[in-house]
N, C-alpha and C positions, 0 to 999 in steps of 0.2 A: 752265699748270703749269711751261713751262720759267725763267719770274721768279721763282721762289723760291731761284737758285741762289744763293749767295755771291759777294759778292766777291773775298774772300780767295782764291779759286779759280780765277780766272781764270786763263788759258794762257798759258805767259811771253809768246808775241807779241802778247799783247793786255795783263799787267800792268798794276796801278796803282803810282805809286811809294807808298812807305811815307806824305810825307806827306800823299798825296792822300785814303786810307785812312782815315787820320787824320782829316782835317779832318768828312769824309763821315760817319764814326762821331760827332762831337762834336755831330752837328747837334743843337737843342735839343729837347726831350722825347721825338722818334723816332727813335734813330740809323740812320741807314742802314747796313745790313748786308747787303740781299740785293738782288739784280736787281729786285727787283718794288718796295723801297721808293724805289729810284732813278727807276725809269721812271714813278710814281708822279707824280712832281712835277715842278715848272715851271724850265726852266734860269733863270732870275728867281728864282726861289725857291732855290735852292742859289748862283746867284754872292751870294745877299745875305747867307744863311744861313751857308753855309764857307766863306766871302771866298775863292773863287777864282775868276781869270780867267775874262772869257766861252769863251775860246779853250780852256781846260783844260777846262770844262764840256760845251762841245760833243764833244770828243774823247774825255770819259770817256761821255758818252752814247752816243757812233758804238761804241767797244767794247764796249758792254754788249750793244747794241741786235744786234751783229754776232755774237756771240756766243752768242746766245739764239736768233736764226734759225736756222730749219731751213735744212738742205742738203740741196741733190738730190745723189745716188746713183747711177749705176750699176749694175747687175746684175752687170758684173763683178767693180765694187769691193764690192760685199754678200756677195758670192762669196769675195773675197781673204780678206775680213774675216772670217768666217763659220769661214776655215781656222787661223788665226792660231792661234798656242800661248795655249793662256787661254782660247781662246773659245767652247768648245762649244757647238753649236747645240741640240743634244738631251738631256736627264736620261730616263736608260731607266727604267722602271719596274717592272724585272724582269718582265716578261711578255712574253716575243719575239714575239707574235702581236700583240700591241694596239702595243709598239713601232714592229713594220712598217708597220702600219697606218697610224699617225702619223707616217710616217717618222721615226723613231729613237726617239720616247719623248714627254716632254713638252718642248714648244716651249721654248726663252730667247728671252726681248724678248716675252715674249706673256701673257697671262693667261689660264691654262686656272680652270675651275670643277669641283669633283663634287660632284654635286647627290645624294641617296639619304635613304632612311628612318632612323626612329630606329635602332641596331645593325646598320648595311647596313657598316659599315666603312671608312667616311669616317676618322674619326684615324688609323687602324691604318696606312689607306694613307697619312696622312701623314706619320705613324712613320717607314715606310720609306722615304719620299722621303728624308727628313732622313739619315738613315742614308747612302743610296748617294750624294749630293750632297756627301759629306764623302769619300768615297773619291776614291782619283787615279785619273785619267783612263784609264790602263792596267786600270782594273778598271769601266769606263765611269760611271764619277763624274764628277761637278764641280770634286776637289781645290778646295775652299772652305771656307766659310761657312753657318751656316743662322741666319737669324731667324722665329720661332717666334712667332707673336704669339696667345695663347689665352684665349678671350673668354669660356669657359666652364670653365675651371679643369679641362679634358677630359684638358689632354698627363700622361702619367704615366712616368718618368723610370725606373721598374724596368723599364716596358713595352717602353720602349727601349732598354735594356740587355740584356734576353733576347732582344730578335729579333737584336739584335747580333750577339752570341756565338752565336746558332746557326747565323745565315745566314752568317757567317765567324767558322768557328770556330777555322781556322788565322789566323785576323789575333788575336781577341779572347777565343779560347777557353786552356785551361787546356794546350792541346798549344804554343802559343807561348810564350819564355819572358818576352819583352817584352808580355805579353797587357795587364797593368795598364798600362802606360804607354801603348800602341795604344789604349786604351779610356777613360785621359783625354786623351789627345793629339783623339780626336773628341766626347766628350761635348764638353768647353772648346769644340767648333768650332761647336754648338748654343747659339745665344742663347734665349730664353724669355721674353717681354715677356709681361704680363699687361694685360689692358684692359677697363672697364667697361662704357664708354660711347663713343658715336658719337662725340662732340666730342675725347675722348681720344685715339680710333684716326685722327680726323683731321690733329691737333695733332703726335701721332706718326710718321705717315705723310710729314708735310710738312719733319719735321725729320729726317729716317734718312739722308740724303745722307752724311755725317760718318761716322756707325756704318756703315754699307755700303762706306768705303773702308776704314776703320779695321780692319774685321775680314773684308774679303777673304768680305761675304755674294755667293751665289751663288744663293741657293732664298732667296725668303722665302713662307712660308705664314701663312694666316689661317683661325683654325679656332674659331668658326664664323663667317663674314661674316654670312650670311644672320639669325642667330639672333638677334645682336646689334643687326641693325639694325630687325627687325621687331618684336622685343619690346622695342624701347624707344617705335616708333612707334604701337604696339598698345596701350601703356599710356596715349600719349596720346590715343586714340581714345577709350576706354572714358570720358574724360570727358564729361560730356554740356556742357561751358561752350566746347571747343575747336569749331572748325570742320573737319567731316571730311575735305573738300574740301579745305585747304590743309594740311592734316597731310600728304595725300598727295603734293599738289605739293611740299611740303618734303621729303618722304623721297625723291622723283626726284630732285631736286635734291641731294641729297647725294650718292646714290647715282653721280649723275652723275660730282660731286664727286670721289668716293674711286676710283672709275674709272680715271678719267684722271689722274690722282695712280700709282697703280698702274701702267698703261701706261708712264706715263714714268719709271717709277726700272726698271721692266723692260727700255725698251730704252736709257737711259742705262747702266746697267750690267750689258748682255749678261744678266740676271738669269731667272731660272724664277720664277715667281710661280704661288702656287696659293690658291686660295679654296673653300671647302664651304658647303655651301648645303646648305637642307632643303626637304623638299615641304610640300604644302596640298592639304588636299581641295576640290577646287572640284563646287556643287551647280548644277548647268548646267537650268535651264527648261526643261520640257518642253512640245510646240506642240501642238495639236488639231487636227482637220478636221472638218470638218462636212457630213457625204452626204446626199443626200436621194434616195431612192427612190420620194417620191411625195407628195402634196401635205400631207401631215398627219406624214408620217413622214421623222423627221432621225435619224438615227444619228452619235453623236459616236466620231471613232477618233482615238487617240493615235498619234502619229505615232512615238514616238522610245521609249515604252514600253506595253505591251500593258496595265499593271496602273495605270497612271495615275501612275507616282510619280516623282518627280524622277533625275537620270540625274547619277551622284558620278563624276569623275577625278583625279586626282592632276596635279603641276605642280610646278616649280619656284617658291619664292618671290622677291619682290620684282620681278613684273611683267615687263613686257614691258623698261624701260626697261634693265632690268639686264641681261636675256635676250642685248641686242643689244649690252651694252659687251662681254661675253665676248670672246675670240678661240676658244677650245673651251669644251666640256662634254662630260662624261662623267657617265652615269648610273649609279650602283650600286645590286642592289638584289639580294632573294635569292632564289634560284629557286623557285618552287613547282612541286610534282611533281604532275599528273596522277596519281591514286589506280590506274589502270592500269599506270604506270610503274612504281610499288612494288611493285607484283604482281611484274610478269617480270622487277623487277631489283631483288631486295633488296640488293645487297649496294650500291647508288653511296651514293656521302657527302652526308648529309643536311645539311652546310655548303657548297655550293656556290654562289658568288656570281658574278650575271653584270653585266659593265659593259659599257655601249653609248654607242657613238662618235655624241653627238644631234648637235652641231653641233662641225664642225673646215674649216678651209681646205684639208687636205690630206686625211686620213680620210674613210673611205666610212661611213656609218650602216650601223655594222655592231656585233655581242654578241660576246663573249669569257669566256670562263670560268674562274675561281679560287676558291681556297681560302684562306682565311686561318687559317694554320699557326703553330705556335710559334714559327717562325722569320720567319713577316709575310707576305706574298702570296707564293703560288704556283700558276703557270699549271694547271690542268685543261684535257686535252684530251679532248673529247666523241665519241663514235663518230657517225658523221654519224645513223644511224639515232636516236638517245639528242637528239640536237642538234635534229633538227625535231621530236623529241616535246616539248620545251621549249618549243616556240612554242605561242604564243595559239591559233593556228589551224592547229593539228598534230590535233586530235582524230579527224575525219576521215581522214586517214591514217594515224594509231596503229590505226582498226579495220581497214582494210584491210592493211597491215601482218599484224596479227595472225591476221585471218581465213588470209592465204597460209601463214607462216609457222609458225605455231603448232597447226594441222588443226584435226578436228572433235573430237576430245576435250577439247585443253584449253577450246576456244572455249566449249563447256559449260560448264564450271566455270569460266570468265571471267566466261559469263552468270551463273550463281547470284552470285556475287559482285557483277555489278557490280547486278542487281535489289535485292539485300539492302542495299548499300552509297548508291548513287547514285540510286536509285526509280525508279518504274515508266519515266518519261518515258527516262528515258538507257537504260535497257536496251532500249528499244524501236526509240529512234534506233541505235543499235547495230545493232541485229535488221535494222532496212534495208539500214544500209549491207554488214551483212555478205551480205544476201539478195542485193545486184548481182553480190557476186565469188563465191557459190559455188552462184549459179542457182534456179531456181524450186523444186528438190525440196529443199535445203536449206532454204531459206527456209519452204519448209511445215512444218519442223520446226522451227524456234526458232518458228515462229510459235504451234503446238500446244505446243510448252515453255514461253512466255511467258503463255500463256493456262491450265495447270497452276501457274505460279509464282501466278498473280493470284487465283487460287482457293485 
C-alpha cells in the first residue's frame, strides 16, 4: 500500500529535480507518477525510456525505495508524537463510559468497525462522530476535516444539522449570533462522496491522499462497508454460470484489499477511520447421539436441540477474513426487556441501545448504554440492579431479586401475570426458584396456586 504514493510529494531531502519529474512523466503510454509505477520496472527500462543516466536512475530508485520503507519507532518517540499539537490520539464519542473504556474514545491510526442490526443506530452514530471531529480540540474534537463516503444514499444532511444545533446549541443554536456562520464554517468541513460499487470505493480509496491534505480530513467514515461489498458479491452468487468458490476468494481478496488500504491512509495521517457493518443470521447444524439401552433399542437424542431443529445466531458480515483486519469493534444493538422488567419498571425508555466492546487492544468486552436523542447519542446510566436484568442470563436472579424484595403479595400477582403472559413452563420455573429463597411452606403455596391457575 505504501507504492501508491506520488512523486511529486516526496520530502525535500529526498526531492526529484523538476527535470527528473519530467522526463519520468513523459514515459511512453504509462507515465510514471506514483512510487509503485517506478518500482514497477527495470532501471534498463527507464535509462532507455527517459534517457537518464544510470547514476540518476539508481539514486531516484534508492529515494523512492527509502522512502517507502517503514521505520522503527520507539515508544518514546510514538509517545512524543502522539502529544504534538494536531495530533490527537483519541475522537470521544460523547459517552464518558465507553470513552474510558477505550481509553479516550475512538483510536487515530486505527480502524474501528460498528457492526448492529437494521435501525440499531449505526448512521446516527456516525452523524455524531462527524459533528464532534470538526470541533477544536478544546471541546475534545479533532479541529478537521470529515470525509463521508455513503454507499447507501443513508447520510441525511437535515439529520445533521438538528443534532448540531442541539448538542451545541451555544455554538450553532439561535442563542449565538454567529450561529449561521459556525454552521457553514462545519457543514463545508464534511465532505460526502457517494459510491456504488466495490471497484469505485477502490479506485477512490487509492487516490484520497491529495483530498486528505487538501482539506485537513481527520475522521473518514464508510457507511455501509459491509453492505456494499456483500451485496455486490451476492449478486454474483446467485448466478448459477459463476463459480462460488472463487466469488468468495475474490471477495477475501478485496476485502483484504480495502483493509490495508484503510490502515495506511489511518496511520499516514494520524486519521480515525470508521466502518459499519451489518449482521447475518447464521443456521449452525445441529449433531445427534445415538444411546442404546439394549440390543433392539436405540434412542436418538439431540444434542444441541431437544425439538430437532436447527440452532440460528447472529454475526457480523463478511467472514472471518475481515473479522481479523479490524483493530476494534463495537456492537450496537437494542435492548430487549424481559416482560418482568416492564412490570416493576414502567416508566425506563423503551429506546435504549447498548454497545459492546467485542474486540479492542485496549477495551475490556464490556456493554454500555445510550439513547439516541434529538441531539444524537446520549449516555444511559443503568441502576446495577436494572443492568443484570438486561443480561441473557439475568433471569434467575430477576426472581430471586423479586421474591426478597418485592414479598408475598406482589409475588402473587407477579405470578397471575407471569402464567397469563409467559405459560405454564415459566411460571413454574419461577415457582422453583422462588420455593428456594422463601422455603418449603411458601413453596406449598404457589405450588396449590399454580395447580388453581392450571385448572
Amino acid at each position: 500500500m505504501t507504492s501508491i504514493r506520488k512523486l511529486c510529494r516526496l520530502p525535500p531531502n529526498l526531492a526529484l529535480e523538476p527535470e527528473q519529474l519530467s522526463s519520468l512523466t513523459s514515459f511512453p503510454h504509462n507515465p510514471i507518477r506514483t512510487t509503485r509505477d517506478l518500482l514497477v520496472r527495470s532501471e534498463l527500462e527507464l535509462i532507455q525510456c527517459c534517457n537518464l543516466e544510470p547514476k540518476v536512475v539508481e539514486s531516484i530508485m534508492k529515494k523512492c525505495a527509502k522512502w517507502i520503507a517503514p521505520k522503527n519507532k520507539t515508544v518514546l518517540e510514538l509517545l512524543k508524537a502522539s502529544k504534538e499539537k494536531g495530533k490527537e490520539a483519541f475522537l470521544s464519542t460523547s459517552l464518558p463510559s465507553l470513552d474510558q473504556a477505550l481509553g479516550g474514545g475512538i483510536h487515530c491510526s486505527s480502524l474501528t468497525e460498528l457492526v448492529g442490526p437494521a435501525n440499531s443506530g449505526k448512521t446516527q452514530f456516525c452523524l455524531t462522530l462527524s459533528i464532534l471531529a470538526t470541533m477544536p480540540t478544546s471541546m475534545n474534537g479533532l479541529d478537521g476535516g470529515v470525509c463521508y463516503i455513503d454507499t447507501q444514499g443513508a447520510f441525511s444532511g437535515e439529520r445533521l444539522v438538528e443534532i448540531a444545533q442541539n448538542r451545541f446549541p451555544q455554538i450553532f443554536g439561535n442563542e449565538n449570533i454567529q450561529w449561521e456562520i459556525n454552521l457553514k464554517k462545519m457543514t463545508d468541513s464534511i465532505h460526502v462522496i457517494r459510491i456504488k460499487s466495490s471497484s469505485e470505493l477502490k479506485n477512490r480509496l487509492e487516490n484520497l491522499q491529495e483530498f486528505i491534505i487538501e482539506n485537513n480530513i481527520r475522521l473518514l467514515i464508510i457507511d455501509s462497508f459491509g453492505a456494499l461489498i456483500r451485496t455486490e458479491f451476492l449478486t454474483q452468487n446467485m448466478n448459477l454460470f459463476n463459480d462460488h468458490t472463487k466469488t468468495l476468494v475474490a471477495r477475501s481478496h478485496l476485502v483484504v484489499k480495502l483493509a490495508t488500504i484503510l490502515k495506511f491512509l489511518s496511520e499516514s495521517f494520524n486519521m480515525a477511520t470508521v466502518v459499519t457493518n451489518h449482521i447475518i443470521t447464521v443456521y449452525q447444524q445441529t449433531k445427534t447421539v445415538y444411546e442404546s439401552s439394549g440390543i433392539n433399542d436405540v434412542n436418538v437424542i439431540n444434542v444441541n436441540n431437544r425439538w430437532n431443529e436447527p440452532e440460528t445466531f447472529v454475526k457480523a458480515a463478511l467472514g472471518n477474513t475481515w473479522s481479523h483486519s479490524v483493530n476494534t469493534r463495537l456492537w450496537i444493538d437494542l435492548c430487549k426487556y424481559h416482560p418482568v422488567i416492564l412490570r416493576v419498571n414502567p416508566s425506563i425508555p423503551k429506546n435504549i441501545r447498548k454497545i459492546i466492546i467485542k474486540k479492542s487492544p485496549i477495551g475490556p468486552n464490556k456493554a454500555f448504554y445510550f439513547m439516541m436523542e434529538v441531539e444524537g447519542m446520549v449516555e444511559y446510566k443503568l441502576s446495577k440492579d436494572l443492568s443484570k436484568d438486561l443480561n441473557k442470563d439475568s433471569n434467575k436472579d430477576l426472581g430471586e431479586d423479586l421474591s426478597k424484595d418485592l414479598g408475598e403479595g406482589l409475588s402473587k400477582d407477579l405470578g397471575e401475570d407471569l402464567s397469563k403472559d409467559l405459560g405454564e413452563d415459566l411460571s413454574k420455573d419461577l415457582g422453583e426458584d422462588l420455593s428456594k429463597d422463601l422455603g418449603k411452606q411458601r413453596a406449598e403455596e404457589i405450588y396449590v396456586y399454580q395447580i388453581a391457575m392450571e385448572t
